[in-house]
Each structure stands twice: as C-alpha cells, then as structure tokens.
Residue frames relative to the residue before (quaternion, step in Angstrom):
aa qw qx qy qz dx dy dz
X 1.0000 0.0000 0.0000 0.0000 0.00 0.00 0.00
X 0.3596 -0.7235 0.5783 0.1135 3.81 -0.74 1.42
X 0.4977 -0.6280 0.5368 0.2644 3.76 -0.70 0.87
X 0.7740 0.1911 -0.4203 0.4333 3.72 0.60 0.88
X 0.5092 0.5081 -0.4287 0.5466 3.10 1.55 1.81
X 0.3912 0.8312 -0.3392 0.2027 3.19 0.63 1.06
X 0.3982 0.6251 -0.5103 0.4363 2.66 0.32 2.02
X 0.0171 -0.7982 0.6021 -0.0028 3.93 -0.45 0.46
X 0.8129 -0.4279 0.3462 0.1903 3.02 -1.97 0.68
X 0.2646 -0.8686 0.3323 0.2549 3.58 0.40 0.81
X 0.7044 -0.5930 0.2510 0.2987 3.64 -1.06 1.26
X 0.0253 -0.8392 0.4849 0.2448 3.68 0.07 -0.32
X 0.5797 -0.5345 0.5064 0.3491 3.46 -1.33 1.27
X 0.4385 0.5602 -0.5722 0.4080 3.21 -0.55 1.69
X 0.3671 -0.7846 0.4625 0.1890 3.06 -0.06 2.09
X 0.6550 0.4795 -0.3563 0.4628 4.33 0.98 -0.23
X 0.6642 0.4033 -0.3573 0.5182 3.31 0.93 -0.05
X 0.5402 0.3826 -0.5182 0.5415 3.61 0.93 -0.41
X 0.6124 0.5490 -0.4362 0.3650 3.99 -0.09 -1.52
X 0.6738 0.6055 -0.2397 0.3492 3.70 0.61 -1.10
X 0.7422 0.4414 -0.1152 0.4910 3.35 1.51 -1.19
X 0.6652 0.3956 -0.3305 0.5402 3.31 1.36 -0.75
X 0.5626 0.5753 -0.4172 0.4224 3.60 1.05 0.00
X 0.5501 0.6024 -0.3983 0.4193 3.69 1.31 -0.65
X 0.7736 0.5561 -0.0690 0.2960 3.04 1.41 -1.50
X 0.5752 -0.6249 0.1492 0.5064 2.91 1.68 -0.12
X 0.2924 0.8025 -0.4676 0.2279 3.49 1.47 0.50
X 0.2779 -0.7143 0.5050 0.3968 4.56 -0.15 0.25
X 0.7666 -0.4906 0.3191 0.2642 2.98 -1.54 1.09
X 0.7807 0.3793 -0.3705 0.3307 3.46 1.11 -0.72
X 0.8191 0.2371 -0.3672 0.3714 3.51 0.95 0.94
X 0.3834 -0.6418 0.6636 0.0274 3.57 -1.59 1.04
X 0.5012 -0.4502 0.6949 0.2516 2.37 -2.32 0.60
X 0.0057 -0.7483 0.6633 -0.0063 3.46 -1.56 0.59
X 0.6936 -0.4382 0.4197 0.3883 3.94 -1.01 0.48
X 0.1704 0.6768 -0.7060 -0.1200 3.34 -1.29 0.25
X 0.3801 -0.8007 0.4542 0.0896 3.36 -0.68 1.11
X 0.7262 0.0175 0.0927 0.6809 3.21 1.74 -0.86
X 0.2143 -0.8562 0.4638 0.0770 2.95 -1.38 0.42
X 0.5244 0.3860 -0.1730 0.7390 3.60 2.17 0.45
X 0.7392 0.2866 -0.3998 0.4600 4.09 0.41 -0.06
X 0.2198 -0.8720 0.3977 0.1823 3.19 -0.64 1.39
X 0.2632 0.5857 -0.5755 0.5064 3.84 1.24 0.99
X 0.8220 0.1980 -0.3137 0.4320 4.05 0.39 -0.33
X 0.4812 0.5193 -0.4806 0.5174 3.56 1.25 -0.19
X 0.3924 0.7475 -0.4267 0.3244 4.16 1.04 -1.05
X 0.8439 0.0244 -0.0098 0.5358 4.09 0.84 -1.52
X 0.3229 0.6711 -0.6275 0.2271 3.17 0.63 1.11
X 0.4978 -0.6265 0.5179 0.3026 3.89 -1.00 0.39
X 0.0441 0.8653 -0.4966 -0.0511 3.71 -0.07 1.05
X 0.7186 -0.1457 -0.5880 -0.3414 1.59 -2.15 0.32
X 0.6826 -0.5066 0.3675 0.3774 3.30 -1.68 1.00
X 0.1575 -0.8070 0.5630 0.0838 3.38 -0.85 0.50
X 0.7496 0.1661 -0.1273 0.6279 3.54 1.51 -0.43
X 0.2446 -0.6355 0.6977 0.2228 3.81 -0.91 -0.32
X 0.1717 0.7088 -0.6716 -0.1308 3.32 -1.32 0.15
X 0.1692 -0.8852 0.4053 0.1532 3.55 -1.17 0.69
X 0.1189 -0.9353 0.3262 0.0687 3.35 -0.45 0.28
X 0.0531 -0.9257 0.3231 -0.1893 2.96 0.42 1.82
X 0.4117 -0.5903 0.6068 0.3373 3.92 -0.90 0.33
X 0.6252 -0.6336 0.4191 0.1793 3.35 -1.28 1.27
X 0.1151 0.7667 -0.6185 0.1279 3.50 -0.71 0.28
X 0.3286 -0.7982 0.4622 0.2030 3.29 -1.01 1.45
X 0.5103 0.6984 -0.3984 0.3052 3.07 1.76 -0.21
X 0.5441 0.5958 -0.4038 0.4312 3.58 1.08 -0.54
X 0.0720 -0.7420 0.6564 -0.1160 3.46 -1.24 1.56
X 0.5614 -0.5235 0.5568 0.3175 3.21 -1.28 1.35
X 0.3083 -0.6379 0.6587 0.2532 3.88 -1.34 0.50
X 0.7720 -0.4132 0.3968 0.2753 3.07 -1.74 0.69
X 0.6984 0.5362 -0.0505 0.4714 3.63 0.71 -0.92
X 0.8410 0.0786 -0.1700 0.5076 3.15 1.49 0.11
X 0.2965 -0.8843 0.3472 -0.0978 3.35 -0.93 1.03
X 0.5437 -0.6217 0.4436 0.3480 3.53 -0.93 1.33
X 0.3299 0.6904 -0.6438 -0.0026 3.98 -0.89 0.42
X 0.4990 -0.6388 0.5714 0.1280 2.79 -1.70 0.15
X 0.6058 0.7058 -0.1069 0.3513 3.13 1.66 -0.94
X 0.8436 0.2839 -0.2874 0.3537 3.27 1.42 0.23
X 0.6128 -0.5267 0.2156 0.5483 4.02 -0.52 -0.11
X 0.5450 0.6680 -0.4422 0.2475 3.26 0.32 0.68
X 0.3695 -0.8287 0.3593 0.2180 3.66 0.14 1.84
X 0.0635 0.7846 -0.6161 -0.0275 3.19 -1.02 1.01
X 0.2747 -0.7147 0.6197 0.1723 4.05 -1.31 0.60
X 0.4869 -0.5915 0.6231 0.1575 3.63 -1.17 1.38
X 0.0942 -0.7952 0.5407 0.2576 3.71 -0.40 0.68
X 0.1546 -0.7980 0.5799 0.0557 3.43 -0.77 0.93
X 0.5317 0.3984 -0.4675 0.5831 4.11 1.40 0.18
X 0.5643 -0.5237 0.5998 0.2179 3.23 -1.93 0.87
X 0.8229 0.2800 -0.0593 0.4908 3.86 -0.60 0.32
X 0.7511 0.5222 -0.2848 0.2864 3.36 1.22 -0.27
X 0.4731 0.7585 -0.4402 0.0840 3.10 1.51 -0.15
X 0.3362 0.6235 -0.5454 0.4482 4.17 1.39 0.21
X 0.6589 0.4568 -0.3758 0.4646 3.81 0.44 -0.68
X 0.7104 0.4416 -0.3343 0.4343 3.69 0.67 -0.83
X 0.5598 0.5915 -0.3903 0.4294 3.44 1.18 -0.80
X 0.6239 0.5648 -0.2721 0.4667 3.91 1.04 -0.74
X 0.7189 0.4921 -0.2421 0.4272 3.41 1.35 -0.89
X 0.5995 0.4936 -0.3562 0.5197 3.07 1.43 -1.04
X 0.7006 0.4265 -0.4634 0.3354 3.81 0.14 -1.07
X 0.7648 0.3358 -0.4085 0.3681 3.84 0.65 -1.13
X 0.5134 0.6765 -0.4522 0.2727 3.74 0.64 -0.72
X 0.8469 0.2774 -0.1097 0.4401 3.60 1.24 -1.06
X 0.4160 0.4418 -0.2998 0.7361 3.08 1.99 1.36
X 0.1787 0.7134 -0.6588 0.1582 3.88 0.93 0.21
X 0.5994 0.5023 -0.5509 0.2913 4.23 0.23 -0.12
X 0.5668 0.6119 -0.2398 0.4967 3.55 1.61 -0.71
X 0.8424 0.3281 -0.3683 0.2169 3.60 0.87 0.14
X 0.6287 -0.4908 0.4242 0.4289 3.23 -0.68 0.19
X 0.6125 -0.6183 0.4467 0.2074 3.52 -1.25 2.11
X 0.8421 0.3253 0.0661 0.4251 3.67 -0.17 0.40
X 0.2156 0.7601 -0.4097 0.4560 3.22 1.63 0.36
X 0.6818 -0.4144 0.5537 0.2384 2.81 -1.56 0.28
X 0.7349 0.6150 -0.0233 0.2851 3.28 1.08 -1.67
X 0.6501 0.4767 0.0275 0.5911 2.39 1.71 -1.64
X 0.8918 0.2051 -0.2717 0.2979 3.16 0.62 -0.23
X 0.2576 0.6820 -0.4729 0.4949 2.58 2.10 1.11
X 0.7242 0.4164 -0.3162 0.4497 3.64 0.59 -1.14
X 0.6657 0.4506 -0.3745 0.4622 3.87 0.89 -0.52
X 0.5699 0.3352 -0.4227 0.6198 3.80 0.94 -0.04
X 0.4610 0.6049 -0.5163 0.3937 3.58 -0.01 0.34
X 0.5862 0.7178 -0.0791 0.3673 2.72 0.57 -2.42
X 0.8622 0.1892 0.0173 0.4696 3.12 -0.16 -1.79
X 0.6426 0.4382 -0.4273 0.4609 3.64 1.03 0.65
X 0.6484 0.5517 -0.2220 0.4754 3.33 1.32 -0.86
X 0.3393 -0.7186 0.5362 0.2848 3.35 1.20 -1.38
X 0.7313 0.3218 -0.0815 0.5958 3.53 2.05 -0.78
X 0.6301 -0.5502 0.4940 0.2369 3.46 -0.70 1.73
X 0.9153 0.0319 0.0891 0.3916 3.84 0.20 -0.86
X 0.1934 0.6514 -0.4080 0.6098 3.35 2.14 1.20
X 0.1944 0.7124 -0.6743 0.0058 3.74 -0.60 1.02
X 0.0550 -0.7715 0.5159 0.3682 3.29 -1.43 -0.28
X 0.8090 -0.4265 0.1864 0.3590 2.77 -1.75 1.86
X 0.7332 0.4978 -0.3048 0.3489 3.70 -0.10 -1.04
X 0.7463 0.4143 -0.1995 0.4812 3.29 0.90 -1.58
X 0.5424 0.5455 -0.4759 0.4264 3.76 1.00 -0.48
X 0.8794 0.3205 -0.1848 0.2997 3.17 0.45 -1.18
X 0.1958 0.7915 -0.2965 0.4974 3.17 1.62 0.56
X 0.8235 0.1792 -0.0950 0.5299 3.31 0.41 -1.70
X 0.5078 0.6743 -0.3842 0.3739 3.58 1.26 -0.03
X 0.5693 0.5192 -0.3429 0.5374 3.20 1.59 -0.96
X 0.8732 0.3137 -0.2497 0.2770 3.19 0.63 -0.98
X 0.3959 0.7099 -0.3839 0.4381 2.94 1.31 1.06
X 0.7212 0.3667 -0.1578 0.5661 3.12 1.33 -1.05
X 0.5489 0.5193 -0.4338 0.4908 3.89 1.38 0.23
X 0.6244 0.5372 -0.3072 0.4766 3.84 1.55 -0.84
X 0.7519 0.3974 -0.0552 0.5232 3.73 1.20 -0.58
X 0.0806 0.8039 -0.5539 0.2012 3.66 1.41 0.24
X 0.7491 0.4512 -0.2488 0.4163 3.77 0.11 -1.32
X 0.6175 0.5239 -0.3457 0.4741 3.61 0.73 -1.21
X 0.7180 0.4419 -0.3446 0.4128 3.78 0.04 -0.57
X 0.7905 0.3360 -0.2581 0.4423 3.25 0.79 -0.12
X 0.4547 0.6641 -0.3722 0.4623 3.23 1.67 0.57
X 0.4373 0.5783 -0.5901 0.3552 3.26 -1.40 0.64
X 0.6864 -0.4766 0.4742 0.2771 3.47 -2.26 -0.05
X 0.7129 0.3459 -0.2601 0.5518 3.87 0.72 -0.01
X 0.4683 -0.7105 0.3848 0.3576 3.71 -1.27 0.18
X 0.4996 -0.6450 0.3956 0.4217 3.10 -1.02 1.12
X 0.4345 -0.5622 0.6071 0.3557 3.61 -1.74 0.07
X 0.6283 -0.5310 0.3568 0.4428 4.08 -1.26 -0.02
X 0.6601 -0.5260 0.3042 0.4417 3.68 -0.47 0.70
X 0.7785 0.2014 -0.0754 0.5897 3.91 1.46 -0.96
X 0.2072 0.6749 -0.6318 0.3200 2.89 0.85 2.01
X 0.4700 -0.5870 0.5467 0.3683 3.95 -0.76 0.23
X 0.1176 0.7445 -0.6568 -0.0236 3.69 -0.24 0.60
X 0.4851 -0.6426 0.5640 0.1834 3.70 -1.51 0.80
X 0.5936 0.6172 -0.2564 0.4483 3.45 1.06 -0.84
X 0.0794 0.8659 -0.4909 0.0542 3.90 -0.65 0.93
X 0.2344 -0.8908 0.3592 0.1500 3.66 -0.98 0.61
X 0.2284 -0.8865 0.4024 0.0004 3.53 -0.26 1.44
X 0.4816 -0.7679 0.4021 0.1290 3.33 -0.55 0.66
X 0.2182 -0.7853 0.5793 -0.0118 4.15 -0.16 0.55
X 0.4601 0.8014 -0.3801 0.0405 3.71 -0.39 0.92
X 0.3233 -0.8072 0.4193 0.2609 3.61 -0.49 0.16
X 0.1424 0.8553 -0.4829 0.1227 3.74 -0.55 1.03
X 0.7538 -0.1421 0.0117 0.6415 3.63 -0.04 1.20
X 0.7830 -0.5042 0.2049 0.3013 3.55 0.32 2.03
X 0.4495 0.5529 -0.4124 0.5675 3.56 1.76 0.42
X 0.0233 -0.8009 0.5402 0.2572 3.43 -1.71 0.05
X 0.4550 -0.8034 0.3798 0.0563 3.26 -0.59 1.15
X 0.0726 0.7924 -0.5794 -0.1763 3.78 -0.87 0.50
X 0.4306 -0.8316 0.3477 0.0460 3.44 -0.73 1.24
X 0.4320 0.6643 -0.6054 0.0743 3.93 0.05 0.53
X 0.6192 -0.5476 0.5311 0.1862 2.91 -1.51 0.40
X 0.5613 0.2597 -0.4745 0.6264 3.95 1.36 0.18
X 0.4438 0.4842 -0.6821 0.3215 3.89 -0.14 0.36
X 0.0018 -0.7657 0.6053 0.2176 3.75 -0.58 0.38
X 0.3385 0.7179 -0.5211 0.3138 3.47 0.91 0.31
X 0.3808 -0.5425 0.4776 0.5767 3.22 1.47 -1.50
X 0.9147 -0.2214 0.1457 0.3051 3.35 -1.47 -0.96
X 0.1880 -0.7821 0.4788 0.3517 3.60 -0.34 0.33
X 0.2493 -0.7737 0.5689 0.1253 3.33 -1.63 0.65
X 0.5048 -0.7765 0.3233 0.1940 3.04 -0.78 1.55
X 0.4874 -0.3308 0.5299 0.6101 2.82 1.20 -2.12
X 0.6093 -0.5138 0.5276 0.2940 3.35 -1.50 0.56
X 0.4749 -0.7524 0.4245 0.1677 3.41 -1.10 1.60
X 0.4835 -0.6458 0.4168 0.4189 3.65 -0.95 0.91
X 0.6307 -0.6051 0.3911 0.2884 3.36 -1.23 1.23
X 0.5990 0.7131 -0.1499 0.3321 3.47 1.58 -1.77
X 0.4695 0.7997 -0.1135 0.3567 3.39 1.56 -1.48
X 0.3337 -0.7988 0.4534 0.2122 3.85 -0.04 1.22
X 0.6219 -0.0581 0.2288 0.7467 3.16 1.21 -1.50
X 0.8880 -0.1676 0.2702 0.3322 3.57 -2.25 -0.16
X 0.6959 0.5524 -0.3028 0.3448 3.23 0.59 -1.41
X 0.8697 0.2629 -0.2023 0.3656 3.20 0.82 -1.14
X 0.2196 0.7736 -0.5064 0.3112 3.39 1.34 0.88
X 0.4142 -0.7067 0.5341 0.2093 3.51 -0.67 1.29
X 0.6139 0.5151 -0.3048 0.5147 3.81 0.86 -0.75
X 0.7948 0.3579 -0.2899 0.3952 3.40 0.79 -0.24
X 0.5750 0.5020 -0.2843 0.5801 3.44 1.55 -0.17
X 0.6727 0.2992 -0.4092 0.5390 3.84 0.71 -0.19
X 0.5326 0.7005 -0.3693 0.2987 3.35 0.92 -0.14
X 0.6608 0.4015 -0.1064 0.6252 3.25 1.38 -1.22
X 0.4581 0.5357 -0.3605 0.6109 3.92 1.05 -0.55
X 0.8309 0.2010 -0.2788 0.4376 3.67 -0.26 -0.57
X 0.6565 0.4257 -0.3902 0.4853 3.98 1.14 0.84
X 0.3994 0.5966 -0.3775 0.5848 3.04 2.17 0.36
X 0.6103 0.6726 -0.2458 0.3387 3.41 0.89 -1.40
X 0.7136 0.5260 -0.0629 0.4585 3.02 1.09 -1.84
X 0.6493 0.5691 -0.3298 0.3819 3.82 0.70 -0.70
X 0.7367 -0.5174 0.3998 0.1723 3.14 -1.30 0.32
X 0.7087 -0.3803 0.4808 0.3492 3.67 -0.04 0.55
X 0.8495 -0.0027 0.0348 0.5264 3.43 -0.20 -1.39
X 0.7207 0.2774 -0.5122 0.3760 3.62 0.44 0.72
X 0.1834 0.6661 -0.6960 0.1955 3.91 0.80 0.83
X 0.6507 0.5776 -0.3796 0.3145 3.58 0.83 -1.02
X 0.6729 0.4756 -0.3117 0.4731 4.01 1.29 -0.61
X 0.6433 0.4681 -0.5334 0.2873 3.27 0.73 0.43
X 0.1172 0.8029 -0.5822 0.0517 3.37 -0.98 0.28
X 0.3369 -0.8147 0.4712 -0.0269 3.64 -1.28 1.29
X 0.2097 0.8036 -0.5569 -0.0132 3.58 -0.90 0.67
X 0.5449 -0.5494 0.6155 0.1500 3.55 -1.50 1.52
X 0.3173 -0.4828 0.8154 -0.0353 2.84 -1.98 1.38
X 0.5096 0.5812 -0.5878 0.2387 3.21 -0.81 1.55
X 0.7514 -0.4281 0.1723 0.4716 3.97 -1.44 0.27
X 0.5536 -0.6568 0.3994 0.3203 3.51 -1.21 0.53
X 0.6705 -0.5366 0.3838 0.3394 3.37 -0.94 0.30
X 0.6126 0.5735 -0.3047 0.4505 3.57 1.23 -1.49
C-alpha cells in the first residue's frame, strides 16, 4: 500500500477476526477478543472471560455526540495513542490502542513490541511517536495482513466506501481512564481517574456511562449498529 492509498477494507465486529489480528501483531495466544453484549446485566457479564483489559466500541456516527465538560483532549499523559491517517481503518487502530496499553500481553519481539520499544528508545517517551514512522508501520501492517481485513461472516464493502460505523477504544493506564480514537487529533480523551473498587474495565462506571451516553445520542434506528467486544484471557 503507497501512502496516497489510504484506505482499506473495513474490520468487521468479529471478536475472531479482531483475536486473529492482534495475534498477527503480536498479542499471546492466551488472550482474545470476545462479544460483550452488555455491560450492567449480570446473567451476561456471568460468561464473560475476565479480566477485560480493553473495551472496544462500535458505534454509528452522530454529530450529536459531544465531548462533556469534565473531560479532556491531552497529550500529557502515558497513555499510547495512534492519529489515524488510513480511511476505514480505524478497527485496526482500535487493536493498536487496546494492545499498545496492555504491552504485558505481548509477545517479546513482536512486531508490536518492537515497534513501541524502538519508539521508546528514540523518543525517550513510552507514548511520543513520530507521525511518519507511525504511519509507516501502519501501512505496513495493513500490507502484512491484506487478507485479514477482508475476513469475516458478511461482505466486505470497497476499501473507499464511506462507512458511518466507527471503532473506539476504552482503556485503563496508571489509575486514569482513557477513550481512544485516532480522529481525536487532540489525542486521547480523559475520562477521569478509575474507581479504585473496580475488578477490571468492565466495571468502570466512567466507562459504562460513557458508552450509554453514545447510545443516548443515536438515532432510533441505529441503536441496532452498536456493538462491543473485550480484550481478555481465553477460555481454552
């Protein structure tokens, strides 16, 4: 892929097709992406594989959604974030954001990893990229994985279709919580500081009213496009 082709075959909410990618990337076999159907009924929280370590969401745009007062675009802490700069990719960033700020989950020697340690050691800063080199290996992420993006159970759309549908990211990193997209060019968003009380992600209150209030915001007929899957240990 030539840096004035930047656009790719959008991911599809399929916890095996994400699990599949973050495994390319360098995620260890003993953890996956899995559904989360809910996030407050505790008959579906009952078989979720814990603990969640990442959230992703997936949601139908809406201009109506506003950033609350209480939270805020920074740059200023250690929490890694990627500027998306491919059309259609933002399911790939959602993979970057969840493992990048879970780097104990990857595998020494990754691909991943040894992007973020050459980073590291060039920047001096855990979550300091430069622009060029991020997007660099992103291409070459999405030239090493061509096939994966177009996997899954539905047909894919063309790489420079307009899709409405987008993927955000949900994380915790030094007792902060964080929401992650890659079109925020501010950078990351901060929620608020993570409840102390809290087993794992899931049951972060900042992260459940968070996603409630892009539920809130949606149209009638696109409650049905949202849908949500957890980065956590396999079952096997």
């Amino acid at each position: 892929m030539s840096r004035g082709d930047r656009a790719v075959v959008p991911i599809e909410s399929n916890p095996e097709v994400f699990t599949e990618f973050a495994h390319n990337l360098g995620l260890k076999k003993e953890w996956a992406y899995f559904d989360i159907y809910s996030l407050t009924e505790p008959e579906l929280l009952a078989f979720l594989p814990r603990p969640v370590k990442a959230i992703v969401l997936l949601f139908p745009i809406n201009e109506n959604a506003k950033t609350s007062a209480n939270q805020q675009l920074s740059n200023s802490f250690d929490v890694i974030w990627f500027k998306q700069s491919v059309k259609n990719a933002c399911g790939l960033y959602a993979i970057l954001h969840s493992l990048s700020n879970n780097q104990s989950l990857l595998e020494p020697g990754s691909d991943l990893a040894n992007f973020l340690k050459s980073q590291n050691d060039t920047t001096g800063s855990k979550n300091k990229f430069d622009d060029d080199t991020a997007d660099q290996f992103v291409l070459n992420v999405i030239n090493e994985n061509t096939q994966t993006f177009s996997t899954g159970q539905s047909e894919a759309p063309e790489a420079t279709a307009d899709i409405n549908l987008h993927y955000i990211t949900y994380v915790e990193e030094n007792g902060e919580i964080f929401e992650l997209d890659g079109r925020n060019l501010g950078g990351p968003l901060y929620l608020g500081k993570s409840d102390p009380t809290a087993t794992d992600l899931i049951e972060q209150n900042l992260v459940r009213l968070r996603i409630a209030s892009y539920m809130e915001n949606a149209n009638e007929e696109d409650v049905l496009n949202f849908a949500m899957l957890g980065l956590g240990p396999t079952w096997e």
